[in-house]
PDBQT receptor file of N, H, CA, C and O in Angstrom, charges set to zero:
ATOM      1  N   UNK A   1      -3.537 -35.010  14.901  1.00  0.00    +0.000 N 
ATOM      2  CA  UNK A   1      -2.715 -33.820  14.869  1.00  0.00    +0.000 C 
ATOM      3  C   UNK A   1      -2.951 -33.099  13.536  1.00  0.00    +0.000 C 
ATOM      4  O   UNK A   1      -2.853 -33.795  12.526  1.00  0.00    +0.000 OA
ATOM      5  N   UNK A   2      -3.245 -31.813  13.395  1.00  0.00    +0.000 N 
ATOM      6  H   UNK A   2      -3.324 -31.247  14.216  1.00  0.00    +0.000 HD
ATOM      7  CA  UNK A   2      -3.357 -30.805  12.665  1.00  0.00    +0.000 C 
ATOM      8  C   UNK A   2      -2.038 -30.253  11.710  1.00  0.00    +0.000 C 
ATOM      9  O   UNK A   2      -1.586 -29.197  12.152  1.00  0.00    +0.000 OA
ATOM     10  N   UNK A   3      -1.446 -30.684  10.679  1.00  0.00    +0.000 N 
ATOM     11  H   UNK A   3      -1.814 -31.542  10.320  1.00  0.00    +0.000 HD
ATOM     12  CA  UNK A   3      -0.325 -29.930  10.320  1.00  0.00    +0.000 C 
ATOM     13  C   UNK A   3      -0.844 -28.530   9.387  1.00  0.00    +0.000 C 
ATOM     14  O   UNK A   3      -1.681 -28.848   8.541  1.00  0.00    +0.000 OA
ATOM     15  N   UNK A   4      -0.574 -27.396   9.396  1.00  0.00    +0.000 N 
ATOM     16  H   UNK A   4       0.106 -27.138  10.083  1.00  0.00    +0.000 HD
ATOM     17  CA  UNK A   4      -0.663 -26.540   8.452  1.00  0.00    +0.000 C 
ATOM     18  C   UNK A   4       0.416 -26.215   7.881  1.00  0.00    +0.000 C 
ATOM     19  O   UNK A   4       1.489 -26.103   8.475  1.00  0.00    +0.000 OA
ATOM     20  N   UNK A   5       0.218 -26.000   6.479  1.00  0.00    +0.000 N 
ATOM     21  H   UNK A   5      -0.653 -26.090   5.997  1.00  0.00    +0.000 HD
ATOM     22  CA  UNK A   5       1.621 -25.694   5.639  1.00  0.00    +0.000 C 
ATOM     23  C   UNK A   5       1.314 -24.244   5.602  1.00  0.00    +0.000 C 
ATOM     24  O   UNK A   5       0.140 -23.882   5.520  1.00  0.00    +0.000 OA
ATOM     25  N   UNK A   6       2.414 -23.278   5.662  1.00  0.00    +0.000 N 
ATOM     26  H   UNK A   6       3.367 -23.573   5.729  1.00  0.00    +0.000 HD
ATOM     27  CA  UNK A   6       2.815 -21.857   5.322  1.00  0.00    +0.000 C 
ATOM     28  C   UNK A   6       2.993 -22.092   3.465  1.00  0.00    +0.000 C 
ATOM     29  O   UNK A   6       3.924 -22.740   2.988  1.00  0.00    +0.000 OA
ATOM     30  N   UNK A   7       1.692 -21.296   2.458  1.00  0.00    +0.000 N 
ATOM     31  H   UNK A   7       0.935 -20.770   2.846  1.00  0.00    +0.000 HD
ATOM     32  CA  UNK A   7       1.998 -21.171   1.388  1.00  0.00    +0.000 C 
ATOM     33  C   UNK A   7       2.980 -19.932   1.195  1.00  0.00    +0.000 C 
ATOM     34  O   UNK A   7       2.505 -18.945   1.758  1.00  0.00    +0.000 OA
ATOM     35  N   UNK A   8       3.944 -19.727   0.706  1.00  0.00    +0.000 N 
ATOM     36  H   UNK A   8       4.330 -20.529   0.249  1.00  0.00    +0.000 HD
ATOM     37  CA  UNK A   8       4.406 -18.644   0.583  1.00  0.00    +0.000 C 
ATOM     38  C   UNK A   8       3.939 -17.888  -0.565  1.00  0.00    +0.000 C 
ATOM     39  O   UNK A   8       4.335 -16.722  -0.566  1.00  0.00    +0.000 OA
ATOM     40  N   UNK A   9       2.916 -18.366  -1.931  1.00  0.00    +0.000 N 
ATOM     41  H   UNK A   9       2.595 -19.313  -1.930  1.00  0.00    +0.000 HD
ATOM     42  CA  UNK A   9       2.944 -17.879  -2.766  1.00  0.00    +0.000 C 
ATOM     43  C   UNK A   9       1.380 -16.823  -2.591  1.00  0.00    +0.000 C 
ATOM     44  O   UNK A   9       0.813 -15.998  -3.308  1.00  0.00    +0.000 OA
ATOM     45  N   UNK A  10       1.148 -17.395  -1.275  1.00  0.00    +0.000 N 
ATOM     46  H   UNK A  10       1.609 -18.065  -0.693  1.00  0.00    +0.000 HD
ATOM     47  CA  UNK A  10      -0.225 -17.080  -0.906  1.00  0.00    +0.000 C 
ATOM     48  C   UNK A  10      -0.019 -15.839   0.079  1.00  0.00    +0.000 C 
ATOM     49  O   UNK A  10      -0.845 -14.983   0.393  1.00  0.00    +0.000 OA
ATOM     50  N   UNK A  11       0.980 -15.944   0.381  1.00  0.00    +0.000 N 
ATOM     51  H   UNK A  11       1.652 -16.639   0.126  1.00  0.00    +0.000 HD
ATOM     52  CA  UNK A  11       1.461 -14.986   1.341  1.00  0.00    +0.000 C 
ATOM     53  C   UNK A  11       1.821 -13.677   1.052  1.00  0.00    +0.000 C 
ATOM     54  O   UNK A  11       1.544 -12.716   1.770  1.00  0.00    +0.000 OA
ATOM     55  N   UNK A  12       2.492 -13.626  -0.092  1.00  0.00    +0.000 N 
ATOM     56  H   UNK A  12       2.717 -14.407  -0.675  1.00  0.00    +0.000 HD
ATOM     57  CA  UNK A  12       2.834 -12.786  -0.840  1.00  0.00    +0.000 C 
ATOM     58  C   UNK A  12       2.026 -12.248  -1.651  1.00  0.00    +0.000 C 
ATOM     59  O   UNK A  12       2.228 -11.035  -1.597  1.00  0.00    +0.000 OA
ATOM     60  N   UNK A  13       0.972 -12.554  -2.598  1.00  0.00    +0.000 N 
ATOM     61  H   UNK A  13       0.808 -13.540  -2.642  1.00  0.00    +0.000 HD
ATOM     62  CA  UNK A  13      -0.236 -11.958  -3.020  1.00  0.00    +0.000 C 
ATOM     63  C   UNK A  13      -1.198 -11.060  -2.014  1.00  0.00    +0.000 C 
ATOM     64  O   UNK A  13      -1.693  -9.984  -2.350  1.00  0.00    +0.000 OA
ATOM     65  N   UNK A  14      -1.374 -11.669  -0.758  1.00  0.00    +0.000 N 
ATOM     66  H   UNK A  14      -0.972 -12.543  -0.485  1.00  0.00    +0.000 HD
ATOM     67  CA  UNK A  14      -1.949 -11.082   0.154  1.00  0.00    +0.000 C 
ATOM     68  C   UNK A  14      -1.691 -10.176   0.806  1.00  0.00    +0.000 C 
ATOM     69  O   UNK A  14      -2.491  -9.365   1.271  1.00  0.00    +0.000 OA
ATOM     70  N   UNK A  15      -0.118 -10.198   0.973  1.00  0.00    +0.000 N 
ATOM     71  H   UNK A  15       0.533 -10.857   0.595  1.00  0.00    +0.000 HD
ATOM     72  CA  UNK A  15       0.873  -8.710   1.488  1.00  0.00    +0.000 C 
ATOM     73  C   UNK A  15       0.976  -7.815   0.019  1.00  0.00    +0.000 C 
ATOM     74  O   UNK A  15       1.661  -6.836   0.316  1.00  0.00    +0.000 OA
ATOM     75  N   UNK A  16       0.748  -7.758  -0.855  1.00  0.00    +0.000 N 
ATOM     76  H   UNK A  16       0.191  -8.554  -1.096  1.00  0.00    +0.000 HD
ATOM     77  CA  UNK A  16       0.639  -6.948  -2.457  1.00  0.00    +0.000 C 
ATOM     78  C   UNK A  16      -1.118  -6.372  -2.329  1.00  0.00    +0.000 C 
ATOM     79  O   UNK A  16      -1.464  -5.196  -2.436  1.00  0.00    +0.000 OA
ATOM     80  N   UNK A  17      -1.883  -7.352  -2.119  1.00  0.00    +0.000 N 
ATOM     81  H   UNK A  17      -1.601  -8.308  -2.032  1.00  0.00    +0.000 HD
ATOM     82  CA  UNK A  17      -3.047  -7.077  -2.186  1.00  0.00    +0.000 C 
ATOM     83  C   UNK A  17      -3.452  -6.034  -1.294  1.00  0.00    +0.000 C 
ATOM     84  O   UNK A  17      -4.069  -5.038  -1.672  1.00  0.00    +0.000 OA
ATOM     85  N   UNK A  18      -2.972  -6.346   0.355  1.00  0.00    +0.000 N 
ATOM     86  H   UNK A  18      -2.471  -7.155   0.662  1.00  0.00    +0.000 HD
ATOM     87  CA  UNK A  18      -2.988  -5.450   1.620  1.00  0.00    +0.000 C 
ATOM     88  C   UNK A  18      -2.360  -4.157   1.176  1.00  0.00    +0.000 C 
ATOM     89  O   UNK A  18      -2.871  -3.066   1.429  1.00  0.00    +0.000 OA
ATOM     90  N   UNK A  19      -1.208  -4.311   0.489  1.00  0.00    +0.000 N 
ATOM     91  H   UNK A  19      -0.793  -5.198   0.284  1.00  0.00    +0.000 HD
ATOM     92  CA  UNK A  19       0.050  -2.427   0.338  1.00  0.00    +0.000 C 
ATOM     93  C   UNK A  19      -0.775  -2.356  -0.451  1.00  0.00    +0.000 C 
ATOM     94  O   UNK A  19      -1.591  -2.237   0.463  1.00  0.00    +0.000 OA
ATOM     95  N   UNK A  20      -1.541  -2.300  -1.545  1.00  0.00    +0.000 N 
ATOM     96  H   UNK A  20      -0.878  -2.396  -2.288  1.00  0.00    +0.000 HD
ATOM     97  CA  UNK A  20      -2.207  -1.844  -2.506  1.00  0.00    +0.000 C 
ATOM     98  C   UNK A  20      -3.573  -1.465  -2.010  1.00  0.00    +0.000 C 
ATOM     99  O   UNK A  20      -4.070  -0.529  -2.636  1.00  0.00    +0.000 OA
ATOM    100  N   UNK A  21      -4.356  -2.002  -0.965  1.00  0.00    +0.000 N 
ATOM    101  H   UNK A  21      -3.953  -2.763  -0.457  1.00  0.00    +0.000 HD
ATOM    102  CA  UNK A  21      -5.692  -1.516  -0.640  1.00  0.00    +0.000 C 
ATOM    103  C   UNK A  21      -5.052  -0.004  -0.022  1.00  0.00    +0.000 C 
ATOM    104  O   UNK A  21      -5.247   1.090  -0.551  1.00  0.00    +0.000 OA
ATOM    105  N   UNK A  22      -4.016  -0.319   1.586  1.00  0.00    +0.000 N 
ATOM    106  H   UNK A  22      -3.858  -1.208   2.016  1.00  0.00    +0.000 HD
ATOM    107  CA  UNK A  22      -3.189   0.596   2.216  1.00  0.00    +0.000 C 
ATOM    108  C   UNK A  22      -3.118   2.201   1.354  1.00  0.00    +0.000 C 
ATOM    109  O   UNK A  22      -3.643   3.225   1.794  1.00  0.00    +0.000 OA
ATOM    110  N   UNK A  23      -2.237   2.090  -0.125  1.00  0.00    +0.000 N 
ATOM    111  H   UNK A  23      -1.811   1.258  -0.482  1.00  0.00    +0.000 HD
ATOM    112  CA  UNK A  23      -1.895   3.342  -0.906  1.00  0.00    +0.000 C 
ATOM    113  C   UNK A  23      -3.017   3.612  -1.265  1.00  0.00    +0.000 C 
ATOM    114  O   UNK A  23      -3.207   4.810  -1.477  1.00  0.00    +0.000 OA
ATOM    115  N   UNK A  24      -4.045   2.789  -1.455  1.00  0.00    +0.000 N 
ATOM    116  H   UNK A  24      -3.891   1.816  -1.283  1.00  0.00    +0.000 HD
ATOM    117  CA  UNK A  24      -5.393   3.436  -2.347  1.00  0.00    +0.000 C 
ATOM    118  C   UNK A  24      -6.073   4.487  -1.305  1.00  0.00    +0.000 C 
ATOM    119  O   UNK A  24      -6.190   5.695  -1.506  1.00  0.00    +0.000 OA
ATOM    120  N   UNK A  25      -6.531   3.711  -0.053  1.00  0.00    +0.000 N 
ATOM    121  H   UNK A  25      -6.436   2.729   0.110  1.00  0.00    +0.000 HD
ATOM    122  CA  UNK A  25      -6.711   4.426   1.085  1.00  0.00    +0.000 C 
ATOM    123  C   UNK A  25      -6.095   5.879   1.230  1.00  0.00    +0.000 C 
ATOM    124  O   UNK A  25      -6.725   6.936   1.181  1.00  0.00    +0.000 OA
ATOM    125  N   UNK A  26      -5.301   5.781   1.339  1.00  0.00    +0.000 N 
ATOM    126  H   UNK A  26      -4.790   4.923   1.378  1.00  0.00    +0.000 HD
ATOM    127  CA  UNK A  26      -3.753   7.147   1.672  1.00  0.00    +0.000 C 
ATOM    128  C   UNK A  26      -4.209   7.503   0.568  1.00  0.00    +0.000 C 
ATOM    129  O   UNK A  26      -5.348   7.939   0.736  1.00  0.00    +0.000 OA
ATOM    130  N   UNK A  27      -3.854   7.545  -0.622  1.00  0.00    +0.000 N 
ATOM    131  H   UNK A  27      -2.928   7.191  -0.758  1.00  0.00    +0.000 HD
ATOM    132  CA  UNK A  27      -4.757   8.244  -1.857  1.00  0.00    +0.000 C 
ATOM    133  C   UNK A  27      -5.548   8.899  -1.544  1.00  0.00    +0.000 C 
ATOM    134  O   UNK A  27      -5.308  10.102  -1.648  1.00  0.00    +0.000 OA
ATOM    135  N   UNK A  28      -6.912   8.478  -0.993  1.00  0.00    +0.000 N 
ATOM    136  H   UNK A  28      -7.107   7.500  -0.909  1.00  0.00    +0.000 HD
ATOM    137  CA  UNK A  28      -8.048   8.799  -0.930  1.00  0.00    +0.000 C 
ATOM    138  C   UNK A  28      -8.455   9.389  -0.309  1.00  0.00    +0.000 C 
ATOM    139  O   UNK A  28      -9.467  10.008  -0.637  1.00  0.00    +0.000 OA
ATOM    140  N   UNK A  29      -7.936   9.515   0.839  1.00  0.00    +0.000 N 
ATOM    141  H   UNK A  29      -7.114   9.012   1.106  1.00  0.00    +0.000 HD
ATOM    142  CA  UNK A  29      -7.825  10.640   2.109  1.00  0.00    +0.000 C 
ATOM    143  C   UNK A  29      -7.141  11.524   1.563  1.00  0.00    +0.000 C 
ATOM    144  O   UNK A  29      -7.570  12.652   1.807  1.00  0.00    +0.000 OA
ATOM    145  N   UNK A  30      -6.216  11.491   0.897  1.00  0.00    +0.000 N 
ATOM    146  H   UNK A  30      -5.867  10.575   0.698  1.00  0.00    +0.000 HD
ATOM    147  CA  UNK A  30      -5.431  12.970   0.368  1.00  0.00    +0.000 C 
ATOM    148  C   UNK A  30      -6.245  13.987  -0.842  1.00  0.00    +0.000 C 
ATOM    149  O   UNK A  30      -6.189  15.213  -0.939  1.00  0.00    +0.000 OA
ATOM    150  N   UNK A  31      -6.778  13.294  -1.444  1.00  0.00    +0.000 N 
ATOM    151  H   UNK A  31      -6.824  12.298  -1.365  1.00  0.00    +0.000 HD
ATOM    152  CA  UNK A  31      -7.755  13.462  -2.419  1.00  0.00    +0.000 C 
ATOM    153  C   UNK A  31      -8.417  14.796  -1.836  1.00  0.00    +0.000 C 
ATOM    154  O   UNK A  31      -7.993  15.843  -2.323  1.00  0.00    +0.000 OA
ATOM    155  N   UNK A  32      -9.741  14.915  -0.517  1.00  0.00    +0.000 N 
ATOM    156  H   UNK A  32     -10.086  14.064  -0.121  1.00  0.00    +0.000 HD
ATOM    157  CA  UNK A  32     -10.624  16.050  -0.148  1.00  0.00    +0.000 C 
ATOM    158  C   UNK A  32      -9.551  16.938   0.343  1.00  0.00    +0.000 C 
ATOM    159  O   UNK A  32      -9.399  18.127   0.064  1.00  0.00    +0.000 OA
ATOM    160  N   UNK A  33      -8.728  16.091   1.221  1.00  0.00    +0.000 N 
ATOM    161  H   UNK A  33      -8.853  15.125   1.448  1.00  0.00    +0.000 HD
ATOM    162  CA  UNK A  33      -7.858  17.480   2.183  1.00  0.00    +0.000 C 
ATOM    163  C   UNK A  33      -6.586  17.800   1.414  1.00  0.00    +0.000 C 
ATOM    164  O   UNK A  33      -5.652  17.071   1.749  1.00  0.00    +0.000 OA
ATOM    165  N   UNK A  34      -6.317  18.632   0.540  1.00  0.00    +0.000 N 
ATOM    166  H   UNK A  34      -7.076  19.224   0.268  1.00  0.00    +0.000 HD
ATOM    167  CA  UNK A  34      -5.520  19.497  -0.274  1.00  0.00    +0.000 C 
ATOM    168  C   UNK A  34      -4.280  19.529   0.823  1.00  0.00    +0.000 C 
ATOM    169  O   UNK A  34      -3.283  18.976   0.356  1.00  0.00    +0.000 OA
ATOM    170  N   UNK A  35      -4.104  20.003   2.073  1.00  0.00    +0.000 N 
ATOM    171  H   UNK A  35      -4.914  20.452   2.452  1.00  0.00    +0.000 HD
ATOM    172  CA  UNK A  35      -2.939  19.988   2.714  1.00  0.00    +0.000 C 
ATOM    173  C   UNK A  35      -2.401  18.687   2.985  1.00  0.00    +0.000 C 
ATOM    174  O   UNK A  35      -1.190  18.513   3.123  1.00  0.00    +0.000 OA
ATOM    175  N   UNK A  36      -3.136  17.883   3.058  1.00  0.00    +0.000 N 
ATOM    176  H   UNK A  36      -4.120  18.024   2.946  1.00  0.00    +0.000 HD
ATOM    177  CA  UNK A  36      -2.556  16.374   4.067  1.00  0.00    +0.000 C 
ATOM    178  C   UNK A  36      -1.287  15.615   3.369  1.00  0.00    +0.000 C 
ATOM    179  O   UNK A  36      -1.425  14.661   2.604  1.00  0.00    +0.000 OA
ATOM    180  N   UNK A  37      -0.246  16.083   3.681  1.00  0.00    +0.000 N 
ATOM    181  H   UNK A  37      -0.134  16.859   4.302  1.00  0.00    +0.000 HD
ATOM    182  CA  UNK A  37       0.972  14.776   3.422  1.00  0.00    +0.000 C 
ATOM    183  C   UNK A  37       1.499  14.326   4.591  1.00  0.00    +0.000 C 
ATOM    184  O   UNK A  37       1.823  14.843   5.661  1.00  0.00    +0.000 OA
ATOM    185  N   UNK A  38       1.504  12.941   3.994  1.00  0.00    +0.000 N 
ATOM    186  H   UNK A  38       1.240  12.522   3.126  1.00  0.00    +0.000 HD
ATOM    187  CA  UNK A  38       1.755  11.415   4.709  1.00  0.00    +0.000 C 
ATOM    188  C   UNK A  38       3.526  10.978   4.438  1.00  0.00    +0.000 C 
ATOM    189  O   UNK A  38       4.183  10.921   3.399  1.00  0.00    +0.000 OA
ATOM    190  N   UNK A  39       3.792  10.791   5.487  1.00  0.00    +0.000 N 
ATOM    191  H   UNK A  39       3.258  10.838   6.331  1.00  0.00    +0.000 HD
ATOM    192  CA  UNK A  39       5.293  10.400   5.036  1.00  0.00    +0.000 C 
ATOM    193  C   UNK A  39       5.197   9.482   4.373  1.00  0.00    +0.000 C 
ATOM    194  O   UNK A  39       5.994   9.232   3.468  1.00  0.00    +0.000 OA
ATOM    195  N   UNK A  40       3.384   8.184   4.911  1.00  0.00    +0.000 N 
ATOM    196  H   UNK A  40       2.737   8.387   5.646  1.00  0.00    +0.000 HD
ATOM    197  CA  UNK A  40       3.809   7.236   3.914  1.00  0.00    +0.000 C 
ATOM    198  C   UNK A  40       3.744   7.070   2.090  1.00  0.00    +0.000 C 
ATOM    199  O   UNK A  40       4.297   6.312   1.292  1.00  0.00    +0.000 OA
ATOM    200  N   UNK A  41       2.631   8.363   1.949  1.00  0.00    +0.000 N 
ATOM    201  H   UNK A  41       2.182   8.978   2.597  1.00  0.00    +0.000 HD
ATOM    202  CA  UNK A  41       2.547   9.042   0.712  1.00  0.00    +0.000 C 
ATOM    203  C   UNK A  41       3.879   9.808  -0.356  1.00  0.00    +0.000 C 
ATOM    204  O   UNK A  41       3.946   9.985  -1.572  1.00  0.00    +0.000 OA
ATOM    205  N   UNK A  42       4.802  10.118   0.763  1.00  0.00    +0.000 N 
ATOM    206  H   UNK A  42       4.748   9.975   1.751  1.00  0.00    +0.000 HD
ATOM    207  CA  UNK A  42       6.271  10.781   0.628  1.00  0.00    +0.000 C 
ATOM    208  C   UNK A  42       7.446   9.895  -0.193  1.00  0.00    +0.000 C 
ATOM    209  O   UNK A  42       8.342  10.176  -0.989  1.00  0.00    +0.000 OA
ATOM    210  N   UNK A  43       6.905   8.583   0.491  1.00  0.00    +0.000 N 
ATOM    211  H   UNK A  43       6.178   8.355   1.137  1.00  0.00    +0.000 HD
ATOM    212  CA  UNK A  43       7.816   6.921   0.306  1.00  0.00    +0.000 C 
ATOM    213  C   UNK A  43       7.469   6.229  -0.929  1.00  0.00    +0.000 C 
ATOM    214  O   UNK A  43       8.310   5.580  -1.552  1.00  0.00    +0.000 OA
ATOM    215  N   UNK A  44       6.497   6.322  -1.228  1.00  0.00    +0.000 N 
ATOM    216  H   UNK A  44       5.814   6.849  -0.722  1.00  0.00    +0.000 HD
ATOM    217  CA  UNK A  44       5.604   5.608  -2.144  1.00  0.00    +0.000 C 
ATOM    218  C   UNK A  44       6.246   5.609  -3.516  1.00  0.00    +0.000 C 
ATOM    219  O   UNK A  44       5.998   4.696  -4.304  1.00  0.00    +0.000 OA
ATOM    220  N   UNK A  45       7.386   6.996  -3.954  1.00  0.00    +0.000 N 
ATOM    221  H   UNK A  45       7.588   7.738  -3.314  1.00  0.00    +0.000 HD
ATOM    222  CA  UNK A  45       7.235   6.696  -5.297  1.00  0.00    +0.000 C 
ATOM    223  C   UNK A  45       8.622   5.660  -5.280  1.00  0.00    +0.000 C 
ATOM    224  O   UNK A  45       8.733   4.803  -6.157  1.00  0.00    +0.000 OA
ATOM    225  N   UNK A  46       9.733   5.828  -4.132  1.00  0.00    +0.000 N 
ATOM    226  H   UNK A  46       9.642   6.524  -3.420  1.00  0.00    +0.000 HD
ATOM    227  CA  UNK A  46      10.721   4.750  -4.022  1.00  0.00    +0.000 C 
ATOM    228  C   UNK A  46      10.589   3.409  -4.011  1.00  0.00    +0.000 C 
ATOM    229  O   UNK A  46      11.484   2.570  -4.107  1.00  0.00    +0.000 OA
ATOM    230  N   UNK A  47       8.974   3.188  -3.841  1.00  0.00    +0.000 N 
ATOM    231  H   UNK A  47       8.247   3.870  -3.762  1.00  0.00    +0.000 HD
ATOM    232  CA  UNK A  47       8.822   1.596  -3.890  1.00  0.00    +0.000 C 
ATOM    233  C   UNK A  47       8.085   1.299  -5.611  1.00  0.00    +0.000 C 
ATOM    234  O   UNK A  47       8.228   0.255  -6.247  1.00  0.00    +0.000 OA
ATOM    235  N   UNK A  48       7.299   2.539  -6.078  1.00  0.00    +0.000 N 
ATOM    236  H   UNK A  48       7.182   3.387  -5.562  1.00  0.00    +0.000 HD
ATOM    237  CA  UNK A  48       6.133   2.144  -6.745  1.00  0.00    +0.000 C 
ATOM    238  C   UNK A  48       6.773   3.084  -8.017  1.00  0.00    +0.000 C 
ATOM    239  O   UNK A  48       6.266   4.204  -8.085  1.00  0.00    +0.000 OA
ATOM    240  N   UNK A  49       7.782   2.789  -8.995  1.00  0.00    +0.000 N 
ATOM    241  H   UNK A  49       8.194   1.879  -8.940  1.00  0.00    +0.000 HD
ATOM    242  CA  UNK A  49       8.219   3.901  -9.907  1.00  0.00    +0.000 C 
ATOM    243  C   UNK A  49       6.991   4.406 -10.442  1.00  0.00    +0.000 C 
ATOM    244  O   UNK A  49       5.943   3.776 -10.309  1.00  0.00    +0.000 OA
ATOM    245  N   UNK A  50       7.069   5.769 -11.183  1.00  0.00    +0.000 N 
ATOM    246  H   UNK A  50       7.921   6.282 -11.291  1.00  0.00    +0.000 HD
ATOM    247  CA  UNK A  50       6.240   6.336 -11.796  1.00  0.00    +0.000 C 
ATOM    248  C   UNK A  50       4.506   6.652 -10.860  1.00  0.00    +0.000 C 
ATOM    249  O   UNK A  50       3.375   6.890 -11.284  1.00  0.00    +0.000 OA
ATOM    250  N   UNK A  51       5.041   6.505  -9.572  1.00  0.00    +0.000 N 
ATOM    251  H   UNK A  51       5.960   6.311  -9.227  1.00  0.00    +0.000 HD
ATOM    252  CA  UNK A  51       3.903   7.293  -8.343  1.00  0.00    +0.000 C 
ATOM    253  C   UNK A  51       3.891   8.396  -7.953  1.00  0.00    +0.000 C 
ATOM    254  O   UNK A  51       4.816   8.714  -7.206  1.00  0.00    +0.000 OA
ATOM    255  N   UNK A  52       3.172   9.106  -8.189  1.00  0.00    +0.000 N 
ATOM    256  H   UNK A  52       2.421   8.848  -8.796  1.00  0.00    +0.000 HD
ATOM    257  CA  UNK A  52       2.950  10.772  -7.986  1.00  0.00    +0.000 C 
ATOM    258  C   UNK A  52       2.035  11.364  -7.158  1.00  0.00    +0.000 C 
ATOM    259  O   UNK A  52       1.127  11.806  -7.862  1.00  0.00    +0.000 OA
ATOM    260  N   UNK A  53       1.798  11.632  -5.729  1.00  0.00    +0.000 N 
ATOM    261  H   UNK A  53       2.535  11.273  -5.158  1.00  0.00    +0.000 HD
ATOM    262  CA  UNK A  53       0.823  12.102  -5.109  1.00  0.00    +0.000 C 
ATOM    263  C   UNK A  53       0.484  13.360  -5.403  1.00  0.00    +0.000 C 
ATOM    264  O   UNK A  53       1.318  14.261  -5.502  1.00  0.00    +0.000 OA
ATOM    265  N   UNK A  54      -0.921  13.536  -5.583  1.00  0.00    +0.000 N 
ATOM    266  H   UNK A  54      -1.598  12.805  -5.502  1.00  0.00    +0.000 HD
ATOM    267  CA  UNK A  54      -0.705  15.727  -6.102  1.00  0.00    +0.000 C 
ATOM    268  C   UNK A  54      -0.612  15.871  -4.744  1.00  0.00    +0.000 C 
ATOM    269  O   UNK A  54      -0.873  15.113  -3.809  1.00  0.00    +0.000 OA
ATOM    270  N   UNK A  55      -0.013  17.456  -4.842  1.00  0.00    +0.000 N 
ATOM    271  H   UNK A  55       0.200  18.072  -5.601  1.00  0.00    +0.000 HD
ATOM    272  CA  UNK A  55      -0.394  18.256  -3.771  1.00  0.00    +0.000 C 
ATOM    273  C   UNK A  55      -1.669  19.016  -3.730  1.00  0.00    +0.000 C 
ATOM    274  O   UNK A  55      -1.945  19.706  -2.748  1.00  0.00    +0.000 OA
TER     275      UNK A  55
């Protein structure tokens, strides 16, 4: 029988690592197209103080 343990500390780096590739992305697409806002771009500075998307 196979047991696997759930690391949680591993879990959590990897969900930080994932939202952080995620905003870079959304960043980056906003970057060429001057109009494009993202609600999830909208949210970002309530999680991430001192986050500023240009328009």
């Amino acid at each position: 029988m196979i047991t696997i343990k759930f690391n949680i500390a591993a879990a959590e780096i990897a969900g930080a690592v994932g939202f952080a590739i995620a905003l870079r992305v959304a960043g980056i697409i906003n970057m060429p197209s001057k109009g494009y806002r993202s609600i999830f771009l909208d949210l970002m500075p309530s999680v991430y103080t001192g986050y500023k998307a240009s328009k």
